[in-house]
MOPAC internal coordinates of N, CA, C and O (Angstrom, degrees):
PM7 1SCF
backbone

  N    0.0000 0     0.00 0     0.00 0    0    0    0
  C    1.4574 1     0.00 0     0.00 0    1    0    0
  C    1.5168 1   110.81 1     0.00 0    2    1    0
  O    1.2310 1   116.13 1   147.93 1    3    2    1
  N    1.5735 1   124.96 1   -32.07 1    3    2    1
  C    1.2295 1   115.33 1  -173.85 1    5    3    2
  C    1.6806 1   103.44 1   -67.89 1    6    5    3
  O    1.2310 1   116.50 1   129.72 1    7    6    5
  N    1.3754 1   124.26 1   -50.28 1    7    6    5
  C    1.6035 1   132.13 1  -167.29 1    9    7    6
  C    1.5891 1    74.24 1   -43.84 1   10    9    7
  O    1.2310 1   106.80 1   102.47 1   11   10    9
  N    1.6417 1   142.16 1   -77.53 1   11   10    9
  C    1.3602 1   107.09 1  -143.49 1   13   11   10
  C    1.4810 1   110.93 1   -72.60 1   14   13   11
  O    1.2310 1   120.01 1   137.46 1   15   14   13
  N    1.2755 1   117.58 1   -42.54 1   15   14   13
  C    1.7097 1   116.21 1   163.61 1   17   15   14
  C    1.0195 1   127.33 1     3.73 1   18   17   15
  O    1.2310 1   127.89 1   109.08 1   19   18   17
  N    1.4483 1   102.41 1   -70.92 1   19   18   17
  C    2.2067 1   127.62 1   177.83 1   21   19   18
  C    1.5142 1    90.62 1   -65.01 1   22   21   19
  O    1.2310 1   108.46 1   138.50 1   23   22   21
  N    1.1431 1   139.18 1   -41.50 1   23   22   21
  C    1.4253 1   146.80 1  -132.63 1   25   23   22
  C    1.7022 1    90.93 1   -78.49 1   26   25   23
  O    1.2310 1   126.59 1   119.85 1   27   26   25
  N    1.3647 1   104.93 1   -60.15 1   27   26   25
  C    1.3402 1   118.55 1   179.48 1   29   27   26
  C    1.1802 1   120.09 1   -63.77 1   30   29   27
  O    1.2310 1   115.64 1   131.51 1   31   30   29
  N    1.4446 1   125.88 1   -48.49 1   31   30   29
  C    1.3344 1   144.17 1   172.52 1   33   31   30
  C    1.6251 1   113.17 1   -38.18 1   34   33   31
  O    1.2310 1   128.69 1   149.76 1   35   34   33
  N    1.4568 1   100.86 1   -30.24 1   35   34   33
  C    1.4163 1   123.68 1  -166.94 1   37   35   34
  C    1.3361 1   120.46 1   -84.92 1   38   37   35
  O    1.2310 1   128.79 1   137.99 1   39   38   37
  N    1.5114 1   100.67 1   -42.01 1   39   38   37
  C    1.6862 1   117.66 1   177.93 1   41   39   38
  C    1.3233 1   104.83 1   -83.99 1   42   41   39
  O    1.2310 1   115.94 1   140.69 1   43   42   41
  N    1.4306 1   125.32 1   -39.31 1   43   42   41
  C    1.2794 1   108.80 1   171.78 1   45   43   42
  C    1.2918 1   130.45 1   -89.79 1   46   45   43
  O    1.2310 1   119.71 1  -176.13 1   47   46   45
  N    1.5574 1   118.15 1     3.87 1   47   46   45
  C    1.5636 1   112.41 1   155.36 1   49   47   46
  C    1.5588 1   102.58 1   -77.08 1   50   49   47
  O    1.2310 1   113.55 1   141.54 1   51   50   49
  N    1.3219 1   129.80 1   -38.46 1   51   50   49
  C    1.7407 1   119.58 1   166.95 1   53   51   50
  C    1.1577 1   134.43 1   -34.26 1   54   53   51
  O    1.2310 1   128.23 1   144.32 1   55   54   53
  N    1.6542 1   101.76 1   -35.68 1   55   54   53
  C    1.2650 1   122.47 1  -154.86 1   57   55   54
  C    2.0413 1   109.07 1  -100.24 1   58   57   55
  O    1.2310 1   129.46 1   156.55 1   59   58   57
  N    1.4957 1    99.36 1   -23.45 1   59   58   57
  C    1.3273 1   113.72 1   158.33 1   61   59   58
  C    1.8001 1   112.93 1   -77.77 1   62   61   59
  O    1.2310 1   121.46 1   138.33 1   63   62   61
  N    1.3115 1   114.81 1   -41.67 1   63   62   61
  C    1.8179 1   112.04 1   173.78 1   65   63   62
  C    1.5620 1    96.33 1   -63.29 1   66   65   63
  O    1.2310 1   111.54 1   141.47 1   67   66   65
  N    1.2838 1   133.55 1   -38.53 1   67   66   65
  C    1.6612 1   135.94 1   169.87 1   69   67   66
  C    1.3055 1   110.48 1   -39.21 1   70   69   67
  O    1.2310 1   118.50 1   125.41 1   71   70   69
  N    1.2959 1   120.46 1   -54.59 1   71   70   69
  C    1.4681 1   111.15 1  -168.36 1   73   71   70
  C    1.8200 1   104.49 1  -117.46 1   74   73   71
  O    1.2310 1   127.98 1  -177.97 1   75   74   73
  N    1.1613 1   102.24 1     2.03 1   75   74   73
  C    1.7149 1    88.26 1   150.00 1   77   75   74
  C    1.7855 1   123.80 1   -79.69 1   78   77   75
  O    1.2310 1   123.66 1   164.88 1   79   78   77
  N    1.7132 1   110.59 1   -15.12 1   79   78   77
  C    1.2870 1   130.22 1  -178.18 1   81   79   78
  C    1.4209 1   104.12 1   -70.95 1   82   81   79
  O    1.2310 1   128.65 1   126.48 1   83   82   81
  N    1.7957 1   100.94 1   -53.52 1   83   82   81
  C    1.5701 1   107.82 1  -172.21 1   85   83   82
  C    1.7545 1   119.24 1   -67.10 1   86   85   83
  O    1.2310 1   130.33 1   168.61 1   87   86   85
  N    1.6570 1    97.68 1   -11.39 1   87   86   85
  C    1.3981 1   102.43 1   169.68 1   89   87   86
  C    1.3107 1   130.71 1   -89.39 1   90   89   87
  O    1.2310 1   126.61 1   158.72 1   91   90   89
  N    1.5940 1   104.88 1   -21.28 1   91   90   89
  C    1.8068 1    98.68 1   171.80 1   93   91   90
  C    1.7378 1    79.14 1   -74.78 1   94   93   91
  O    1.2310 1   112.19 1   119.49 1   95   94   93
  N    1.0950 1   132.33 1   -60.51 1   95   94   93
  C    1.5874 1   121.09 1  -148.59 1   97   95   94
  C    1.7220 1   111.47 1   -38.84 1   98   97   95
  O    1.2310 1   119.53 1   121.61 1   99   98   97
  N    1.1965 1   118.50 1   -58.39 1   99   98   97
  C    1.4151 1   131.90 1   127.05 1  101   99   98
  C    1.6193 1   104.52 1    26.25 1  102  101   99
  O    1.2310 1   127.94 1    67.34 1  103  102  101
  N    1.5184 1   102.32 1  -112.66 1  103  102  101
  C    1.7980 1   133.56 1   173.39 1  105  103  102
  C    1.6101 1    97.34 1   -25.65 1  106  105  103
  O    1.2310 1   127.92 1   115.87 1  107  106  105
  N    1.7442 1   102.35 1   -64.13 1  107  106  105
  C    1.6872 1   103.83 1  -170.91 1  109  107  106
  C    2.1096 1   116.53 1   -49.33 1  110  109  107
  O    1.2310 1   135.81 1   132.97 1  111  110  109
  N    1.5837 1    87.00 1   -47.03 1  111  110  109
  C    2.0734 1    86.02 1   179.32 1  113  111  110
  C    1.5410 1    97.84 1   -67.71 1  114  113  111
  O    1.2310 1   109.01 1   145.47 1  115  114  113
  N    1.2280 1   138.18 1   -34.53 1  115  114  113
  C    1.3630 1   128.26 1  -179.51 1  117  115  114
  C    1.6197 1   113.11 1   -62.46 1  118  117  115
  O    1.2310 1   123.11 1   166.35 1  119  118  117
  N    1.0962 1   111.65 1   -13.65 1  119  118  117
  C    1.6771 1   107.92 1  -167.99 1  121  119  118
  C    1.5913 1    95.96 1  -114.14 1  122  121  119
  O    1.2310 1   116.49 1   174.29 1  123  122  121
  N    1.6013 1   124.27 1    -5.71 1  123  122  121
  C    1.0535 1   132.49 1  -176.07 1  125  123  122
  C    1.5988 1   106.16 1   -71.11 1  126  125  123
  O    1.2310 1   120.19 1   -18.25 1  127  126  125
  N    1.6576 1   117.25 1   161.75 1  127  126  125
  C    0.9928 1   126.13 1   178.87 1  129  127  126
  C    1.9610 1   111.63 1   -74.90 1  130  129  127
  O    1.2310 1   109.56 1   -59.61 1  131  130  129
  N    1.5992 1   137.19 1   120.39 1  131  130  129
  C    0.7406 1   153.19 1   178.30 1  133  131  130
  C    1.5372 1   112.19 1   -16.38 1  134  133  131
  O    1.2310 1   115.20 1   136.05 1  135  134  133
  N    1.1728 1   126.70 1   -43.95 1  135  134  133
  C    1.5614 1   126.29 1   170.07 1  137  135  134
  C    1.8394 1   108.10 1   -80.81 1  138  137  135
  O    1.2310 1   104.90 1   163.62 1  139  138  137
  N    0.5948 1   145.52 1   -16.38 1  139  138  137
  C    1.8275 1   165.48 1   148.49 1  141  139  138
  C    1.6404 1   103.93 1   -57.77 1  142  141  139
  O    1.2310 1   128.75 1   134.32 1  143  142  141
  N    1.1228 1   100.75 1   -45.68 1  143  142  141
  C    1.8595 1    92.25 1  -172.03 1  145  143  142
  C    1.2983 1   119.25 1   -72.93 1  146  145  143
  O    1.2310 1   117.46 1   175.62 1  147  146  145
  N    1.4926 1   122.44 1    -4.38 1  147  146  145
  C    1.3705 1   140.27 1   170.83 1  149  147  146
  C    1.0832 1   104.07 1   -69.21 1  150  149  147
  O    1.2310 1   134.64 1   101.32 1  151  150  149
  N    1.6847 1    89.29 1   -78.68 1  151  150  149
  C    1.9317 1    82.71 1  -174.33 1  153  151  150
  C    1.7184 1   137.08 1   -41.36 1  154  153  151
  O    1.2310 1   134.36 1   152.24 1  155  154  153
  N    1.8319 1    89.84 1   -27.76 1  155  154  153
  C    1.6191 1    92.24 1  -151.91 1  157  155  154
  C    1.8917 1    97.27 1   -91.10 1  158  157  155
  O    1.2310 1   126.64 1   167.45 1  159  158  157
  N    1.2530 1   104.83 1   -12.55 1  159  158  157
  C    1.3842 1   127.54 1  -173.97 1  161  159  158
  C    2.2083 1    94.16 1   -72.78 1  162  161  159
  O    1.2310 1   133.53 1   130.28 1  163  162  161
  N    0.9564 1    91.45 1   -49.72 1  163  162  161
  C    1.7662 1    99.32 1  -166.66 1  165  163  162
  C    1.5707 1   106.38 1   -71.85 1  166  165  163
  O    1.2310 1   122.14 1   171.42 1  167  166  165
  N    1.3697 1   113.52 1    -8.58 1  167  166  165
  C    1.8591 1   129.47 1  -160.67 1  169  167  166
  C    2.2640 1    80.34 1  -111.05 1  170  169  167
  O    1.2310 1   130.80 1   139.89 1  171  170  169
  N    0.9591 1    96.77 1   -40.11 1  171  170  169
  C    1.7451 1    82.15 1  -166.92 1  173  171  170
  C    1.3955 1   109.08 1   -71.94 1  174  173  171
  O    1.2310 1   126.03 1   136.59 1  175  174  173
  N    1.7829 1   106.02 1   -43.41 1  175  174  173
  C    1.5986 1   117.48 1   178.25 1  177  175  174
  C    1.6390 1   112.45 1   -60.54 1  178  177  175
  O    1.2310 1   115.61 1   163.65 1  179  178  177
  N    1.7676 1   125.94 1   -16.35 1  179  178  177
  C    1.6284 1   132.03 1   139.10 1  181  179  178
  C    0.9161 1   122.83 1   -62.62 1  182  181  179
  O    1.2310 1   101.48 1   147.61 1  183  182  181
  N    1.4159 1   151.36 1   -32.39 1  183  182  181
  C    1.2559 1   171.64 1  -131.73 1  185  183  182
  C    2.1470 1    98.69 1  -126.47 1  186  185  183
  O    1.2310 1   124.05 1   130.56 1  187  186  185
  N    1.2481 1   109.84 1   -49.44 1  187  186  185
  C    1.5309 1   106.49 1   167.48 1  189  187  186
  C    1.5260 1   121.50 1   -83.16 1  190  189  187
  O    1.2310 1   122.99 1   150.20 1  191  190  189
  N    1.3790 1   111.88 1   -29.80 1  191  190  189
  C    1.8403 1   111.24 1   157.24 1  193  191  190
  C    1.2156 1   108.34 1   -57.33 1  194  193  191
  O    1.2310 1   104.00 1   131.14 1  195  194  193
  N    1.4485 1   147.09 1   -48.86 1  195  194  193
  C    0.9560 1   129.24 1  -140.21 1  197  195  194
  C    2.1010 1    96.07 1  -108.06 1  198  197  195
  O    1.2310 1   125.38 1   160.21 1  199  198  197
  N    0.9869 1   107.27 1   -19.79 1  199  198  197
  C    1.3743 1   107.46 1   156.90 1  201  199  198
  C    1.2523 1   132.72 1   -90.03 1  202  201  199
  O    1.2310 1   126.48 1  -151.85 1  203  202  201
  N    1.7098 1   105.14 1    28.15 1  203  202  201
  C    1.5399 1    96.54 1  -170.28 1  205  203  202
  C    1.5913 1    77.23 1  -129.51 1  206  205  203
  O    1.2310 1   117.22 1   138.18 1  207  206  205
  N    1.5620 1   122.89 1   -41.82 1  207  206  205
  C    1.3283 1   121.97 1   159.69 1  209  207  206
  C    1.7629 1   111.60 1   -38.49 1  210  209  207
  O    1.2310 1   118.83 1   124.10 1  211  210  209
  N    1.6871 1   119.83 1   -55.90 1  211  210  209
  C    1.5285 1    87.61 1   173.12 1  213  211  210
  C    0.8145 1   145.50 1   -55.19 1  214  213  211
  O    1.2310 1   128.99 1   143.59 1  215  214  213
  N    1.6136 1   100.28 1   -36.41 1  215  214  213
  C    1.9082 1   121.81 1  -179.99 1  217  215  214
  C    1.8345 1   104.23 1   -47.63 1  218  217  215
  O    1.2310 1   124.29 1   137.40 1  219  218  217
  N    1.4643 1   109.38 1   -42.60 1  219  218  217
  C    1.7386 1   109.92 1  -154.19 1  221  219  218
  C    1.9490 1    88.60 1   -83.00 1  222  221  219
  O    1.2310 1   106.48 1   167.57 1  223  222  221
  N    1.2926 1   142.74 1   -12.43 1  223  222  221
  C    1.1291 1   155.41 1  -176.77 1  225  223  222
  C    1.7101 1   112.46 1   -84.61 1  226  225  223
  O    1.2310 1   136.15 1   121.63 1  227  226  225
  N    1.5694 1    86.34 1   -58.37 1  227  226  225
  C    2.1796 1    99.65 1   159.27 1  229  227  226
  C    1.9251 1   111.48 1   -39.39 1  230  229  227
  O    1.2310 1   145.22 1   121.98 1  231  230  229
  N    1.3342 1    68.56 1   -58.02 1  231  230  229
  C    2.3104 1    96.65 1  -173.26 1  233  231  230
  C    2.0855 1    99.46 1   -40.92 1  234  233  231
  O    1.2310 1   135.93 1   121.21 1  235  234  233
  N    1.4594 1    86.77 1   -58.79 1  235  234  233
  C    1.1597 1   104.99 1  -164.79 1  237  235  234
  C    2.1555 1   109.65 1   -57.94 1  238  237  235
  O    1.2310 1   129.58 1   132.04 1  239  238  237
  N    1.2122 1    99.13 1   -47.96 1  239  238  237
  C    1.9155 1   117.32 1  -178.91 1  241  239  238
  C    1.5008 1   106.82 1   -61.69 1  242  241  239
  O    1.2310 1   116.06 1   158.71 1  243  242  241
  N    1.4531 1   125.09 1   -21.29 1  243  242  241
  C    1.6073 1   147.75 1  -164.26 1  245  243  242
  C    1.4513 1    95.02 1   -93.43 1  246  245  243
  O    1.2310 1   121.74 1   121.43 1  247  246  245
  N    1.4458 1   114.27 1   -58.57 1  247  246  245
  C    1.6471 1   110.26 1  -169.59 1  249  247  246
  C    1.8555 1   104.47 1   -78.85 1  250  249  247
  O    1.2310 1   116.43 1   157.06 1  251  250  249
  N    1.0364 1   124.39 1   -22.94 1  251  250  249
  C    1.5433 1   143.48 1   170.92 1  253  251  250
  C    1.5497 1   100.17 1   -26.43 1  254  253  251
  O    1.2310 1   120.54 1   -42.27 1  255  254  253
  N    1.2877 1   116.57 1   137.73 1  255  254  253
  C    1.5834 1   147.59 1  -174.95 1  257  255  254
  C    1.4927 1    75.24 1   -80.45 1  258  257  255
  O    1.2310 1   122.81 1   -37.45 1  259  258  257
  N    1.8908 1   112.23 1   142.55 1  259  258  257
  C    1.4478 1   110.21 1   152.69 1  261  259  258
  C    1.3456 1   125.34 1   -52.05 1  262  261  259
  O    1.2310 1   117.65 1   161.38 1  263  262  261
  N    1.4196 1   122.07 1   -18.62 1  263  262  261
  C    1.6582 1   115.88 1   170.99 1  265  263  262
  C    1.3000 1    95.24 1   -96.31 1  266  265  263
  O    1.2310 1   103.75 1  -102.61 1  267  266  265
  N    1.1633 1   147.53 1    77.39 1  267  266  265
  C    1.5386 1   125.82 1   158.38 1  269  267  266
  C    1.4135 1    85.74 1  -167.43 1  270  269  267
  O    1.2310 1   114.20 1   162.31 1  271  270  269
  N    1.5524 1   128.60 1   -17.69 1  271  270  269
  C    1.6939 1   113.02 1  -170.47 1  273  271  270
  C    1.8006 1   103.38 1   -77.29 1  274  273  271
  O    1.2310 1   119.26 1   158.93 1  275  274  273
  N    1.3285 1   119.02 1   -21.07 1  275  274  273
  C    1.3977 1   101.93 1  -178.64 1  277  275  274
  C    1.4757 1   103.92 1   -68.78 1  278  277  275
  O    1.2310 1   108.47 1   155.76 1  279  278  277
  N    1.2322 1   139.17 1   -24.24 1  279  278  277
  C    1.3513 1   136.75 1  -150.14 1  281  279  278
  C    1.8216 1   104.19 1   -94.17 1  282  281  279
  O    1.2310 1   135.24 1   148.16 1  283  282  281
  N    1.2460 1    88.11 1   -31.84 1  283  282  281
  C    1.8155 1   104.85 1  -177.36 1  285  283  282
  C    1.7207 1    92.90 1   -88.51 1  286  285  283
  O    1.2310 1   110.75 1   141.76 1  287  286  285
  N    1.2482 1   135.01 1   -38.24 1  287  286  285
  C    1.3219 1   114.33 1   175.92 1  289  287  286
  C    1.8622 1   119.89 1   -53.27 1  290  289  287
  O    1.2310 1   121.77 1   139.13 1  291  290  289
  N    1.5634 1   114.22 1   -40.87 1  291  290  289
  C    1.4335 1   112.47 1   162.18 1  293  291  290
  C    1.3346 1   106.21 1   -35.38 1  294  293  291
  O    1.2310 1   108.16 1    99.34 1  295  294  293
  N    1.3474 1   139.73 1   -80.66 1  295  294  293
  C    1.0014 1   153.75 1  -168.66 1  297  295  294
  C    1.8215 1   118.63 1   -33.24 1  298  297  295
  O    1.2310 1   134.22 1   134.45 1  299  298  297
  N    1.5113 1    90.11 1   -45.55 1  299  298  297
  C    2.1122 1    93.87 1   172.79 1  301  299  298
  C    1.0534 1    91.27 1   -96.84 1  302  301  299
  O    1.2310 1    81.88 1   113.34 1  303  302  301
  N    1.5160 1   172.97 1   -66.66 1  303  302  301
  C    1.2367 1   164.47 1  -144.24 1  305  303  302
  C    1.7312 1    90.42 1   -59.52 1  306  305  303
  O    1.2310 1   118.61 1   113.52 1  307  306  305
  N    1.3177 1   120.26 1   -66.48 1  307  306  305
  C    1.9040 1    99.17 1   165.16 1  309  307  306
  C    1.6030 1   123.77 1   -23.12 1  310  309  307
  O    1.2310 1   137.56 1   101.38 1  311  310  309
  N    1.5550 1    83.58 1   -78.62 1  311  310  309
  C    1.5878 1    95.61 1  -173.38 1  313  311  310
  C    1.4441 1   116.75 1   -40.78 1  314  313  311
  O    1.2310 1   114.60 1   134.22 1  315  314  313
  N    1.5178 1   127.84 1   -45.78 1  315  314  313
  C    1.4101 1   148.55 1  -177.96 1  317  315  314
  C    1.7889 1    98.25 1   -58.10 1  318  317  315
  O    1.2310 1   125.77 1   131.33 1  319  318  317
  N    0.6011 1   106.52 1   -48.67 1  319  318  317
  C    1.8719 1   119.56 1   177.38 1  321  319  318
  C    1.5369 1   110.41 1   -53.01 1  322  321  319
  O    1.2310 1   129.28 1   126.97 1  323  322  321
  N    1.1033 1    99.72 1   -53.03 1  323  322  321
  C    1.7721 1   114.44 1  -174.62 1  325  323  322
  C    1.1221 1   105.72 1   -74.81 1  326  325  323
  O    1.2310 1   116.40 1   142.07 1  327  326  325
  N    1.3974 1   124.44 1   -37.93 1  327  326  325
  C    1.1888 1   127.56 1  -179.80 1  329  327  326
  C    1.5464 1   118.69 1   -68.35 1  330  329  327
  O    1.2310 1   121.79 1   122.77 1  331  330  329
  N    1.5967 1   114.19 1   -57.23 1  331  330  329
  C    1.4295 1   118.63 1   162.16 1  333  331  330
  C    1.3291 1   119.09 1   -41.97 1  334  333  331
  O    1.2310 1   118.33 1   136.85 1  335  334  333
  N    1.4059 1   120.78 1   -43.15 1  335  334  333
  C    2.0144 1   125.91 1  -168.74 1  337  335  334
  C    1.6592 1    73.58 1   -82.70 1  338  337  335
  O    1.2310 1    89.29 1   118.48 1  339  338  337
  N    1.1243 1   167.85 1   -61.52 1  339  338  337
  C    1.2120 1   166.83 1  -161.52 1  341  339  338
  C    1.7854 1   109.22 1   -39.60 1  342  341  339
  O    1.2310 1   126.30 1    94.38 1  343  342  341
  N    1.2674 1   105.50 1   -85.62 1  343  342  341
  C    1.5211 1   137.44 1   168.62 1  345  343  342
  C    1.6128 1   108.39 1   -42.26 1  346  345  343
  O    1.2310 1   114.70 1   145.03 1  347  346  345
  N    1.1068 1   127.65 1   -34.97 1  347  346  345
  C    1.2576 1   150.18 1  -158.00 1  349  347  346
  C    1.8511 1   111.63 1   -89.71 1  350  349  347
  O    1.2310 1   128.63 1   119.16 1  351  350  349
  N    1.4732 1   100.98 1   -60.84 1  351  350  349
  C    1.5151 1   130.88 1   139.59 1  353  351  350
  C    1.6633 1   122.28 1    -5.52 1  354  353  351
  O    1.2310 1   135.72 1   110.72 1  355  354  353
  N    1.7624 1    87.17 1   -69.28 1  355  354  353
  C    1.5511 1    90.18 1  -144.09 1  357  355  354
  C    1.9334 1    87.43 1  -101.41 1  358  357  355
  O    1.2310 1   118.32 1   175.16 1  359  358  357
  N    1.1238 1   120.81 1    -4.84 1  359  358  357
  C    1.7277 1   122.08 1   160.70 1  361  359  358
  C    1.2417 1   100.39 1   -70.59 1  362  361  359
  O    1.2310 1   107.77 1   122.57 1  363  362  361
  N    1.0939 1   140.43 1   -57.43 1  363  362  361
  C    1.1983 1   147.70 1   152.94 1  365  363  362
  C    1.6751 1   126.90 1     4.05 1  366  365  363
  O    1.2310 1   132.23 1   104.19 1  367  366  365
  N    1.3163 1    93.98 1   -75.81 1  367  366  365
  C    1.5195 1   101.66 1   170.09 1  369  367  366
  C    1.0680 1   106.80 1   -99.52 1  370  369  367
  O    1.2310 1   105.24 1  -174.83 1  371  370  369
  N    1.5214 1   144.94 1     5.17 1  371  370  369
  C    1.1986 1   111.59 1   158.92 1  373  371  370
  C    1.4648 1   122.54 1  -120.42 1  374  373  371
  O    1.2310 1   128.33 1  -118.23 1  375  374  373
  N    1.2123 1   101.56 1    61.77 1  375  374  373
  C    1.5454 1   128.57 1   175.34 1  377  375  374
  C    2.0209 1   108.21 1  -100.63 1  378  377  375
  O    1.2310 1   120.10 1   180.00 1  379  378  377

């Protein structure tokens, strides 16, 4: 039980650096020039689906039978992936 414990402990300190990221990104389209704030506005509202999809996947590995959380961890280690190349992405271009 502890390996998933840390396990969780782990994704959701990630998952808090996730949306402290998505919040300067946030500040940055707000300070952006008016034709820019579209785009970068429509890239964050992808960027909060897909971190709200990990969170409900996290949710999901937490309520997990001790035999069933290794099988559901495949499942957020995806999501966590997509999310990072996601998050990762959109600092990216809006630098």
């Amino acid at each position: 039980m502890s390996n998933r414990s840390d396990y969780v402990k782990k994704m959701k300190a990630k998952l808090d650096e996730w949306n402290a990221d998505i919040d300067r990104l946030e500040a940055r389209a707000e300070a952006a020039q008016a034709d820019l704030q579209i785009e970068y506005q429509q890239q964050i509202e992808a960027l909060k689906e897909e971190r709200d999809e990990a969170a409900a996947k996290l949710k999901t590995l937490e309520a997990a039978s001790d035999e069933a959380w290794e099988d559901i961890k495949s499942g957020v280690e995806m999501a966590w992936t997509s999310l990072h190349s996601a998050v990762d992405s959109a600092i990216s271009r809006f630098k």
